[in-house]
N, C-alpha and C positions, 0 to 999 in steps of 0.2 A: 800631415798625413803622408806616411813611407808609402813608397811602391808597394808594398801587399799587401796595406793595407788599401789601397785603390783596387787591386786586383780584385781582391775578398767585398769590395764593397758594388765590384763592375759585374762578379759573378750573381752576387745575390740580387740585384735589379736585372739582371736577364734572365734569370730564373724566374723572375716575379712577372715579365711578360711574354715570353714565351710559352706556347700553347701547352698543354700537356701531351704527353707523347702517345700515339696510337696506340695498343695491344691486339695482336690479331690471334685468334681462336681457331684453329682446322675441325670442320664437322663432316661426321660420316654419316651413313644410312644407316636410320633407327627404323626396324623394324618389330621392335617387341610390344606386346602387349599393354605395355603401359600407354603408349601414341594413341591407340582407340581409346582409351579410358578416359585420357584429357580432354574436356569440352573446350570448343571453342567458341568466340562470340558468333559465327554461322550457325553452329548446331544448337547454341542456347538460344538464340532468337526465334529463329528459322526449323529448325531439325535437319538442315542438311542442306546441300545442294538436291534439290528439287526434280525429279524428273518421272515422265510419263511414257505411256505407251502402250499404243491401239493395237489388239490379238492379243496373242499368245508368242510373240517374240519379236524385238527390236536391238535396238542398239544404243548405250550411253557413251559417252564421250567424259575421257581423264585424260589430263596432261595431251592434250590432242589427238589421241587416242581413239579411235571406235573400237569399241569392245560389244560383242555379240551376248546379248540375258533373254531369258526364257521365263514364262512361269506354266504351274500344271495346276490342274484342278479336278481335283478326285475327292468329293466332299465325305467327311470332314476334315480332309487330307489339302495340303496345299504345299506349293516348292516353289523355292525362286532360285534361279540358273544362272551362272557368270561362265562366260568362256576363260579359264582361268589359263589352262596351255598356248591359248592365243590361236587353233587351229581355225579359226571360226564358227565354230559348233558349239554348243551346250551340251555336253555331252548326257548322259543319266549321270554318273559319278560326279558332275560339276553343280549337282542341287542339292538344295536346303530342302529339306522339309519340314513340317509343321505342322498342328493342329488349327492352331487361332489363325483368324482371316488376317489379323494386323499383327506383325511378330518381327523381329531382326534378326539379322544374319549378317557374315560375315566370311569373304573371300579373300584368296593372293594372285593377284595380276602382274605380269611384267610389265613394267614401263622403256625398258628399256633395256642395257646391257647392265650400265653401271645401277638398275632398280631394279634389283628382279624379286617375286615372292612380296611384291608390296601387298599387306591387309588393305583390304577394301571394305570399308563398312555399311550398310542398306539399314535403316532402321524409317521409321512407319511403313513397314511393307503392306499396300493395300491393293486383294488382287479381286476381279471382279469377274461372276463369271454367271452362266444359267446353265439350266436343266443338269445341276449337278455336276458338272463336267467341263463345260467350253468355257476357256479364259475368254472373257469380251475386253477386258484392258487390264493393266496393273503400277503400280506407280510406286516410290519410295523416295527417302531422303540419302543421296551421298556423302560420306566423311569420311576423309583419311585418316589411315592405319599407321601411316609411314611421315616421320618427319627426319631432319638433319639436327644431329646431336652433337654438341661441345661442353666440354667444361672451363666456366672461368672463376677460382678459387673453390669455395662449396660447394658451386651454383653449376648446376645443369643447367645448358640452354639448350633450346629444340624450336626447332625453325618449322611450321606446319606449313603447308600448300595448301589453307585454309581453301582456295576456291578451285584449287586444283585446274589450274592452268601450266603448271611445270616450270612456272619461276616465281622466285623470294622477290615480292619489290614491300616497299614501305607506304605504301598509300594506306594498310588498314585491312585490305583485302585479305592478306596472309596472316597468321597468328603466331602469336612466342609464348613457348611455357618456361617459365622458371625455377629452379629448384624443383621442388617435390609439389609443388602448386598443380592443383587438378582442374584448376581452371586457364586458361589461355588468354595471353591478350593480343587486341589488333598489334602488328608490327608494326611499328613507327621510330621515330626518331630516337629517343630517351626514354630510358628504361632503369629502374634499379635492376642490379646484379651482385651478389655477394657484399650488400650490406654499401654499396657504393652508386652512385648517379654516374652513366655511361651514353654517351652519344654514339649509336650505334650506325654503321655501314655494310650492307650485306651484301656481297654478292647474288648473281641473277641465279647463278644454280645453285646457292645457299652451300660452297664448300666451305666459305670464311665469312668471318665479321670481322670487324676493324671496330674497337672499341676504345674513346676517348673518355676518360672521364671529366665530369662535368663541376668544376668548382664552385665555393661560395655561395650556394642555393642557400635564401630563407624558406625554411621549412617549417611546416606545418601536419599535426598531429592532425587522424581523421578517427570518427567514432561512428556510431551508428546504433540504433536502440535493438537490432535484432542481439540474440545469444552469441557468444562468439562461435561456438559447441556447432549450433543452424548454418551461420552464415559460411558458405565454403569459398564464395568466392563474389568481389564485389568492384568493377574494373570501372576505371575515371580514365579521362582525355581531357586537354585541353588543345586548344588550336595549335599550340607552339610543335606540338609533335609528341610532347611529353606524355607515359601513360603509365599507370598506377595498378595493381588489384591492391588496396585499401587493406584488405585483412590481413596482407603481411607488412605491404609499407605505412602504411598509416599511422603502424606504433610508432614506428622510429621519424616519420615526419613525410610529404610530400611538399615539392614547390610552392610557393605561395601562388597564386591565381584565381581563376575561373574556370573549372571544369563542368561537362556533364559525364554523365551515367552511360557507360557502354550496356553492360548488362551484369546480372547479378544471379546466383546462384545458391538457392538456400535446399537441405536435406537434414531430415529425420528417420535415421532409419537407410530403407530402400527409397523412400519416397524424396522428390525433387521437386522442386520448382523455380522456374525461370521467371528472375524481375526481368522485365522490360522499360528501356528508359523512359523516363520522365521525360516531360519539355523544358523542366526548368534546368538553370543554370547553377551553380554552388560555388560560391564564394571562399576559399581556405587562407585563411589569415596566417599568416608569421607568428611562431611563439606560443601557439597556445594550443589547445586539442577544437577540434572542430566537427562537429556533433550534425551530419547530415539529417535533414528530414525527410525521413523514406521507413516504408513498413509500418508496424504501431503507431496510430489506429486504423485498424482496416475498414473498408465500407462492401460491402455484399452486395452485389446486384442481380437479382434474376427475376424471371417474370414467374405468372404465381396468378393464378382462378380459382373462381370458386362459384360451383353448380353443383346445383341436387345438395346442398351440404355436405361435398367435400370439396377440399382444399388439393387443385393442383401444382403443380414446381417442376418448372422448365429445368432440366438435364442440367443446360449452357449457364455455366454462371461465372460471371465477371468481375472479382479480386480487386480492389483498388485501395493504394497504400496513402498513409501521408503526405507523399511528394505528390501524388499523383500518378505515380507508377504503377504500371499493370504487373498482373502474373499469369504463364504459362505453366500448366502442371502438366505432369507426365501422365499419358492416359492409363488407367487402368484396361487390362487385355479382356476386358468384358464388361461388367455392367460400373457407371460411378457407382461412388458410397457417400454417404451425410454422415457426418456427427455430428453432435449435441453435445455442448459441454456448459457445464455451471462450474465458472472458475477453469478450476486446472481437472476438473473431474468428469468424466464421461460418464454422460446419463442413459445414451441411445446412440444408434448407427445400423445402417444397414444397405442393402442394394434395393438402389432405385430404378424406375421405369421413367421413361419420358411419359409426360403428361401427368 
C-alpha cells in the first residue's frame, strides 16, 4: 500500500467515526395565521392552557406577563376583553363579542419589544352571569398565535411556546410543527425533517436549532385502520426523546422500539375529535409495516332509563377505541346531535335534550 493509498484509506475510517456535522437553522417571529390553526398536544388534550376568574375582570399571565381581560354580559349578547395596548384597561374597542355563551376569540398582545402583535388565542369561552347582566365569573382555554419559524430544506420548522412560559426547552412542554402538518408535536430530542432523522438542539429563546442528523436507524413502517382522508394527525414518543406524527413518518419508516400514543387527531368535514392516549405501549419492529390497534371497533358508553315507557340517554357519552383509547369531540355551540346509521347510511339524527 502507497502513501495514498494509506491517506484515502485514513480518510475514509475518520469519516466513518466521526460524528456528523451540526446544521444550524435561524428562526424569526411567525405571526401569521397559520400558528393559531396548528393544534397542539395542550390544546388536543386539554383545550388550552386553563384559566379562571371571579367578577367581571382579572388578569392572565403569558410569557410572565399579567395582562388585564374583561367579560360583559348583556343577554343574549356576551364579550370577552384583553388589554391588547398593554395600558392596563380593557378598553370597549378591545372586546369580542358574541351571541353563544361558549364561543372563541382571538387577540394581539405585546410580549415584548422583539414580540409585538403576538395572536393570542381564548377558545371554550364560558362566561357566567345573572339577572341578565352581572358577569359572576368567566373562564377559557389559552393558546398561542405566535411561534419561531425556519426552514430546513422543504420542511418548515416552528417552534410553539406550547405552555407559554417564554422559553423553547425539550422536556415536551413546548411543541414543533413541521412541514405543512396541522398538527404539532411535543418538542423533544429527534424528530424527522425533510425526509431525514435529526437530533435537535434548541435554543432557550427559540432563535436557532442545531440539527445533527441521526444515522443507521432500523426502521419501521406504521399503519393504522382509521382512513388516511379522517386521520390528520397521529403523534408517538418513545422514552429515548425520539417523536413521530405516524401519518407522515410512518410511510417512509420510524425507529424500531416502544412507543406510546401522545394524542391523535381525526376530522370529517368541520367536525374534530381528539384521541386520547391509551395505557398501552406499541411495539414497531424493523422491516416490516406495523399496524397499531387503536380506533375500529369502537365501544359506546352512556347511561340510558327507562320510565313511564320511554327511553332515556344521558347527553355525556364515552368513545372507547381498540387500544383502549378515548375521544374528545369538539362541542357543538348548542344542543349535541345522535345519528343512526345502518352501514354507511343514515337512517335518523337530530338534537337532543338531556335526560
Amino acid at each position: 500500500m502507497n502513501a495514498s493509498q494509506r491517506a484515502s484509506l485514513v480518510a475514509i475510517l475518520a469519516a466513518a467515526v466521526l460524528p456528523a456535522a451540526a446544521e444550524q437553522v435561524e428562526l424569526k417571529l411567525d405571526t401569521s395565521r397559520q400558528v393559531l390553526r396548528i393544534m397542539t398536544p395542550l390544546r388536543g388534550l386539554k383545550g388550552g392552557i386553563e384559566f379562571s376568574v371571579r367578577g367581571d375582570s382579572g388578569t392572565i399571565t403569558v410569557c410572565d406577563k399579567s395582562i388585564k381581560v374583561g367579560a360583559i354580559a348583556k343577554y343574549p349578547h356576551f364579550g370577552l376583553g384583553v388589554d391588547e395596548d398593554g395600558d392596563g384597561t380593557v378598553s370597549p374597542n378591545e372586546f369580542t363579542s358574541f351571541r353563544l355563551k361558549t364561543q372563541a376569540a382571538s387577540y394581539k398582545i405585546d410580549l415584548g419589544e422583539d414580540r409585538k402583535n403576538c395572536p393570542l388565542g381564548i377558545d371554550n369561552i364560558d362566561i357566567h352571569y345573572k339577572k341578565r347582566k352581572i358577569v359572576t365569573s368567566f373562564s377559557g382555554d389559552l393558546c398561542p398565535g405566535w411561534a419561531m419559524k425556519g426552514r430546513l430544506g422543504k420542511d418548515d420548522i416552528r417552534l410553539i411556546d406550547a405552555n407559554m412560559d417564554g422559553r423553547y426547552t425539550q422536556r415536551g412542554d413546548d411543541a414543533i410543527a413541521i412541514g405543512r402538518a396541522g398538527c404539532a408535536m411535543p418538542l423533544l430530542k429527534v424528530h424527522e425533517i425533510d425526509g431525514k432523522h435529526y437530533e435537535l438542539t434548541v435554543a432557550e429563546d427559540g432563535t436557532t436549532v442545531d440539527l445533527t442528523e441521526v444515522m443507521d436507524l432500523d426502521l419501521g413502517k406504521v399503519a393504522t385502520k382509521f382512513p388516511r382522508s379522517m386521520l390528520k394527525g397521529l403523534v408517538v414518543r418513545n422514552m429515548d426523546g425520539q417523536c413521530y406524527d405516524v401519518t407522515a413518518s410512518g410511510r417512509t419508516g420510524i425507529p424500531a422500539g416502544s412507543y406510546r400514543v401522545v394524542y391523535g387527531v381525526l376530522a370529517r368535514g368541520r367536525d374534530h375529535a381528539f384521541m386520547l392516549p391509551p395505557s398501552i405501549t406499541y411495539d414497531i419492529q424493523a422491516g416490516g409495516t406495523n399496524t397499531l390497534k387503536l380506533g375500529p371497533e369502537f365501544t359506546l358508553a352512556f347511561n340510558a332509563s327507562f320510565s313511564g315507557g320511554k327511553v332515556g340517554i344521558s347527553t355525556i357519552t364515552d368513545v372507547m377505541g381498540a387500544g383502549g383509547e378515548r375521544y374528545r369531540f369538539n362541542e357543538a355551540p348548542d344542543k349535541p346531535y345522535a345519528y343512526f346509521f345502518v352501514g354507511r347510511r343514515k337512517v335518523a339524527g337530530g338534537a337532543f335534550s338531556k335526560g
